[in-house]
C-alpha positions as semicolon CSV with decimal commas, in nm:
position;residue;x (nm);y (nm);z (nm)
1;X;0,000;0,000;0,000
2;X;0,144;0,370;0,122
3;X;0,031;0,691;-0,012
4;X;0,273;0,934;-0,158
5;X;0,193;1,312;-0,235
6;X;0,394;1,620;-0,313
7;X;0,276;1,988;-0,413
8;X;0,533;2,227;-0,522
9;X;0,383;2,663;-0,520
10;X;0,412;2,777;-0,840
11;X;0,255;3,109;-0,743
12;X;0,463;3,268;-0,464
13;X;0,193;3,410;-0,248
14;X;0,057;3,093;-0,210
15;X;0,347;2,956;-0,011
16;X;0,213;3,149;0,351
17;X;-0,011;2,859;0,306
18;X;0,185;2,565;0,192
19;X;0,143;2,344;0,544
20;X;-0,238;2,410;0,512
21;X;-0,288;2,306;0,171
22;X;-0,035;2,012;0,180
23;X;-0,261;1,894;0,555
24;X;-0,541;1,752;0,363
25;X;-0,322;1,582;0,112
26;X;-0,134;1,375;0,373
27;X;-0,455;1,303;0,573
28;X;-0,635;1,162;0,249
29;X;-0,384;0,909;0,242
30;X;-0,432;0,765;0,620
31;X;-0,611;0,481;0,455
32;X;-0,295;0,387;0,274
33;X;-0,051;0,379;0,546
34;X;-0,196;0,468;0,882
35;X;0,122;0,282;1,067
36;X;0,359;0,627;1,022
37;X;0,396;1,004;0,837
38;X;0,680;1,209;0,707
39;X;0,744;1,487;0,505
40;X;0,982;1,647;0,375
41;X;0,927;2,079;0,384
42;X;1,148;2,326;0,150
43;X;1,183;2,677;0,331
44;X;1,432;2,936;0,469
45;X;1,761;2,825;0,308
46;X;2,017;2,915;0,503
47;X;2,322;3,164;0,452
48;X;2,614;3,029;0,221
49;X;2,879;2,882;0,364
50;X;2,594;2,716;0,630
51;X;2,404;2,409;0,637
52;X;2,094;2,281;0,789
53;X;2,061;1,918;0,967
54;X;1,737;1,738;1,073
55;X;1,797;1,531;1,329
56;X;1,591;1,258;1,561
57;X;1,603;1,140;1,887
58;X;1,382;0,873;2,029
59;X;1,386;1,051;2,347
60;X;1,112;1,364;2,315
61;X;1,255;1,512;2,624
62;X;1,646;1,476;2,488
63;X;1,839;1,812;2,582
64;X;1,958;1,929;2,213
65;X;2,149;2,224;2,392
66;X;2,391;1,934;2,465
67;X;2,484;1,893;2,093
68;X;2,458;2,284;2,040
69;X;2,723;2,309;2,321
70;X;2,947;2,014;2,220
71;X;2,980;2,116;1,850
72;X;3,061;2,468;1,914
73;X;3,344;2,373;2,139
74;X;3,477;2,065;1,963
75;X;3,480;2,257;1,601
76;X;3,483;2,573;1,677
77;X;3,202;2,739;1,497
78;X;2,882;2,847;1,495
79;X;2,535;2,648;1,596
80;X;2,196;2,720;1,636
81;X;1,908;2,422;1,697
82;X;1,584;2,437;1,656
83;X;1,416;2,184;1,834
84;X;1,032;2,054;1,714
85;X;0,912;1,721;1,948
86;X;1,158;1,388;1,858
87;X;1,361;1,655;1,608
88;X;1,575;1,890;1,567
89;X;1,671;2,151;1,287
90;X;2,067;2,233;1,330
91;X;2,193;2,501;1,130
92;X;2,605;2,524;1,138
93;X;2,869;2,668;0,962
94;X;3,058;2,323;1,019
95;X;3,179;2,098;0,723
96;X;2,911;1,833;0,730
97;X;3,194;1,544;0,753
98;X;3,298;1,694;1,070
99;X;2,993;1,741;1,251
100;X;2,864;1,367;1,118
101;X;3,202;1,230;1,237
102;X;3,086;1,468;1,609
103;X;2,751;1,294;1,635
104;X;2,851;0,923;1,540
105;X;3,113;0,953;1,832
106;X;2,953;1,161;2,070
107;X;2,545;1,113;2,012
108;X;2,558;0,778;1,838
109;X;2,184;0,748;1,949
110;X;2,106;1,080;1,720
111;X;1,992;1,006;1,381
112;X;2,061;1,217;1,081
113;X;1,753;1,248;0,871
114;X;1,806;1,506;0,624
115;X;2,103;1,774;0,505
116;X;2,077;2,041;0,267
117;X;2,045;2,438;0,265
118;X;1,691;2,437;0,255
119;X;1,527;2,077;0,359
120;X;1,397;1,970;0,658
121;X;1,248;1,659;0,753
122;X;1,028;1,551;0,975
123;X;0,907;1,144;1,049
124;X;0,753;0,947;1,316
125;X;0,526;0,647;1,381
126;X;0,141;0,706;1,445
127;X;-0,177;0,827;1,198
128;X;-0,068;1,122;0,949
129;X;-0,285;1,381;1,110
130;X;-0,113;1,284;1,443
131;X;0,192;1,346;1,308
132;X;0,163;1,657;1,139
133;X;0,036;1,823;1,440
134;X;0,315;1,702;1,627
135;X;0,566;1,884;1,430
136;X;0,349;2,199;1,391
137;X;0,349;2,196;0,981
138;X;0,018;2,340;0,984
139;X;0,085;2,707;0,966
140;X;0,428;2,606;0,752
141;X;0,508;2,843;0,480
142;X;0,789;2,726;0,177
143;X;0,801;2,626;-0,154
144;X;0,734;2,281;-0,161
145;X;0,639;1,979;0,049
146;X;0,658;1,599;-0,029
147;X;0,499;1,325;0,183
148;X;0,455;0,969;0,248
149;X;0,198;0,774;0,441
150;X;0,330;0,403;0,506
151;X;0,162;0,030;0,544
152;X;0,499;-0,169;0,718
153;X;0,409;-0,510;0,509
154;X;0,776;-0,553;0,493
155;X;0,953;-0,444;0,819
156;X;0,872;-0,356;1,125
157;X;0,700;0,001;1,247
158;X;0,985;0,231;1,296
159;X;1,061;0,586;1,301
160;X;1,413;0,501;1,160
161;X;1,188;0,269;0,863
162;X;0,940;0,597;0,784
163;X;1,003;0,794;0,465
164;X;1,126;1,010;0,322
165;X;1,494;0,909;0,304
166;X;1,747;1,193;0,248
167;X;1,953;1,099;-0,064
168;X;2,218;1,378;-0,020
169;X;2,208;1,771;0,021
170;X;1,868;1,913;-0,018
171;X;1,721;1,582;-0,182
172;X;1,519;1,318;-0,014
173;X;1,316;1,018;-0,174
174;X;0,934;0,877;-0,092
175;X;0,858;0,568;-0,249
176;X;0,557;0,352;-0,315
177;X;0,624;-0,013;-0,387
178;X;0,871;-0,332;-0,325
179;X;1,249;-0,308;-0,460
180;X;1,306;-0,698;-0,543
181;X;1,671;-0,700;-0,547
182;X;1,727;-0,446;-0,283
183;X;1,934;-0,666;-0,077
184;X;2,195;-0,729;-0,348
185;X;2,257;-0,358;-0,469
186;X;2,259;-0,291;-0,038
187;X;2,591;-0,495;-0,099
188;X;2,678;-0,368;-0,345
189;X;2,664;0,026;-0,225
190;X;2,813;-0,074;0,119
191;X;3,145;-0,157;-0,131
192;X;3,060;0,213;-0,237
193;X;3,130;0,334;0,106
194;X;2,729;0,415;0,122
195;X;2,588;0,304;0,494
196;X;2,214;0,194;0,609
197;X;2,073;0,246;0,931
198;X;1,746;0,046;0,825
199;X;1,640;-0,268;0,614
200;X;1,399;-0,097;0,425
201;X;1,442;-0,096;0,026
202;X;1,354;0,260;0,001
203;X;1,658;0,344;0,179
204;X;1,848;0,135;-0,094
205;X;1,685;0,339;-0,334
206;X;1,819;0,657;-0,193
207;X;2,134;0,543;-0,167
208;X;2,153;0,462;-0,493
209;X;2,080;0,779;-0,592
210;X;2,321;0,907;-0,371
211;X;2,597;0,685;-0,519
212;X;2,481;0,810;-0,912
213;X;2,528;1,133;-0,822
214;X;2,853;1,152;-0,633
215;X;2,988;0,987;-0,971
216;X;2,900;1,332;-1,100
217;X;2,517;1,272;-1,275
218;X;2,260;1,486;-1,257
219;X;1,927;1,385;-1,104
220;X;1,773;1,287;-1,450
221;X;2,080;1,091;-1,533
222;X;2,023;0,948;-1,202
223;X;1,674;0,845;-1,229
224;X;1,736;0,714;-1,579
225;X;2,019;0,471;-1,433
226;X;1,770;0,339;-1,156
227;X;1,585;0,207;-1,470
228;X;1,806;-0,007;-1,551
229;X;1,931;-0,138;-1,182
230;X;1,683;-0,119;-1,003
231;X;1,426;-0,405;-1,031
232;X;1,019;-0,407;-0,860
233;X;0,787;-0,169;-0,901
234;X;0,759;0,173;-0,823
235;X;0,657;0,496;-0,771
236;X;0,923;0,734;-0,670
237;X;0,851;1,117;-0,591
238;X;1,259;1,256;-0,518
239;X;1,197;1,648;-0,341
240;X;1,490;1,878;-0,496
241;X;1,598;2,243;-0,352
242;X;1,378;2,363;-0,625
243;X;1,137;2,125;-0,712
244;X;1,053;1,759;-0,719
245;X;1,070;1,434;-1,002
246;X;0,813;1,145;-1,073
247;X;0,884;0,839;-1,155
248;X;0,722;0,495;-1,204
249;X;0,855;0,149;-1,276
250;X;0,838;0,001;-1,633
251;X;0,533;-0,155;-1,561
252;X;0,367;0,100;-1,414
253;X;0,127;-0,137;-1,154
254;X;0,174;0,155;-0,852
255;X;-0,106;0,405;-0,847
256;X;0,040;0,795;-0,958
257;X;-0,158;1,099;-1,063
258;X;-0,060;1,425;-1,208
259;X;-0,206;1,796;-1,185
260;X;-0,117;2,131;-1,234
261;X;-0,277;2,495;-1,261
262;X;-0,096;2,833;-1,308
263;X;-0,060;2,814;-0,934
264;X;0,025;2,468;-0,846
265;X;0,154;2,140;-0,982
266;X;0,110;1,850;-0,744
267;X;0,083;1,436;-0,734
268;X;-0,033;1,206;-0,543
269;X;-0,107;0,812;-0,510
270;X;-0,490;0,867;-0,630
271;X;-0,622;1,190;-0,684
272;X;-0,847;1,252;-0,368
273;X;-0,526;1,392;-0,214
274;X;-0,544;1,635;-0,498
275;X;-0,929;1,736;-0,481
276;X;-0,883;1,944;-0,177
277;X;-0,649;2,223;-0,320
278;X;-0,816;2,497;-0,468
279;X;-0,842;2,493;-0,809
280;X;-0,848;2,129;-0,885
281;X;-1,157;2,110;-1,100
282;X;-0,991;2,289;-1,341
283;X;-0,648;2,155;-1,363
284;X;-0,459;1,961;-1,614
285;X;-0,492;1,637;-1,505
286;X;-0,300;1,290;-1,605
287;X;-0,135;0,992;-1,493
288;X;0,259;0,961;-1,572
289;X;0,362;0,699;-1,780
290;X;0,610;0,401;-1,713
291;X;0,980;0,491;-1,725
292;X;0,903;0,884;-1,769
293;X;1,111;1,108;-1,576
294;X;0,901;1,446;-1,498
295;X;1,063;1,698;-1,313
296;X;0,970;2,062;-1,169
297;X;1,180;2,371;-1,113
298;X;1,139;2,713;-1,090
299;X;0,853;2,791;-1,222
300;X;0,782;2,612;-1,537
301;X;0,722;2,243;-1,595
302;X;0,976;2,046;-1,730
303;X;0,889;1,760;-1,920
304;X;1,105;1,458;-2,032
């Protein structure tokens, strides 16, 4: 099962109200995964030379000022944390090597969920609506949200199993499917130097695009390579720091649905995610086809 949906504002005053419009998205797909919620929210990029960390503890009452304190004086530079119930958004003007090598000695229990200038993720097991509240998204304002509502019929009910999975700065991956030879290409990207901190194929998936594009490919190139390697079916919606891609298997067997207005472009599992945003009954509406990469940036859609 699982329900995936993402809506990225084309018209900039709309994005005041991008947690309120995404809410009703997420929530119509309950029925599709009701065992956990993430998402994955695009807003205030941070100052060059900075970058932003989610983080997790499963510890809600964990005291973050203790890894605010303990970077600052074991790199010497500059921290601020955010913290938002099991999370935490820590912005530093660290090299990210440094402050990953910081956390896996000093907070091994801390799990890194998400990196970029602009990303932030946010996960945890329960109902979607539960979750959302818990991390305060509805008043949210950004560019661009993608989310994932999940049915464990494969591993167990984790926060560390939830989607999405970051697959390197500023891009994370929601998937909707069963990877069959997952386990193999695992291997295989461990070789890579690539590490895992679940069992879930999803994770392999993000990895993998991880892996393309440290070899120096660009997301399409990316996405067109995980034709070709990676076997199951699919539907994979990968956020970007402007944007996000849709792709399906070349089968096709995973529900997907496409829209877009002048203000909006969004998708979705099954449309009843999309109904609720204003301006739906007179969208462009159409289902993607198999092993068709569509992408979104700025503020123009990009076909391929």
């Amino acid at each position: 099962m699982c329900g995936i949906v993402g809506l990225y504002l084309k018209n900039t005053e709309l994005r005041p109200k991008l947690g309120s419009m995404f809410r009703p998205m997420l929530s119509e797909m309950t029925s599709r995964g009701p065992d956990s919620a993430g998402v994955a929210i695009y807003r205030d990029p941070v100052s060059a030379g900075f970058i932003k960390f989610s983080l997790a503890h499963d510890d809600p009452s964990f005291d973050w000022k203790k890894v605010d304190a303990g970077l600052e004086h074991s790199l010497n530079c500059d921290v601020s944390v955010r913290p938002v119930a099991t999370h935490c958004i820590l912005v530093t003007d660290a090299e990210e090597a440094s402050v990953k090598a910081w956390l896996r000695t000093n907070q091994p229990e801390i799990r890194i969920v998400g990196s970029g200038s602009s990303v932030e993720i946010f996960k945890e097991v329960g109902k979607p609506d539960g979750v959302y509240d818990r991390f305060d998204l509805n008043s949210a304002s950004g560019s661009h949200m993608i989310g994932h509502t999940r049915m464990a019929t494969e591993s167990a009910v984790t926060t560390a199993g939830s989607h999405p999975f970051a697959t390197g700065a500023d891009l994370c991956l929601v998937h909707n499917g069963s990877l069959s030879n997952h386990n193999q290409l695992r291997e295989k990207l461990r070789r890579e130097g690539l590490e895992f901190e679940t069992e879930n194929d999803t994770e392999v998936a993000a990895a993998y695009l991880t892996w393309q594009l440290r070899q120096g490919a660009t997301l399409h190139q990316a996405l067109e390579e995980s034709i070709r390697d990676l076997d199951g079916f699919y539907t994979f919606c990968v956020g970007t720091s402007d944007g996000f891609a849709v792709l399906r298997d070349p089968i096709a067997c995973k529900h997907a649905v496409l829209a877009e207005t002048d203000d909006w472009v969004a998708m979705a599992t099954e449309y009843r995610a999309i109904a609720p945003l204003p301006g739906s009954d007179k969208a462009s509406i159409w289902e993607p086809k198999p092993q068709t990469i569509y992408t979104w940036g700025g503020n123009a859609k990009n076909l391929h």
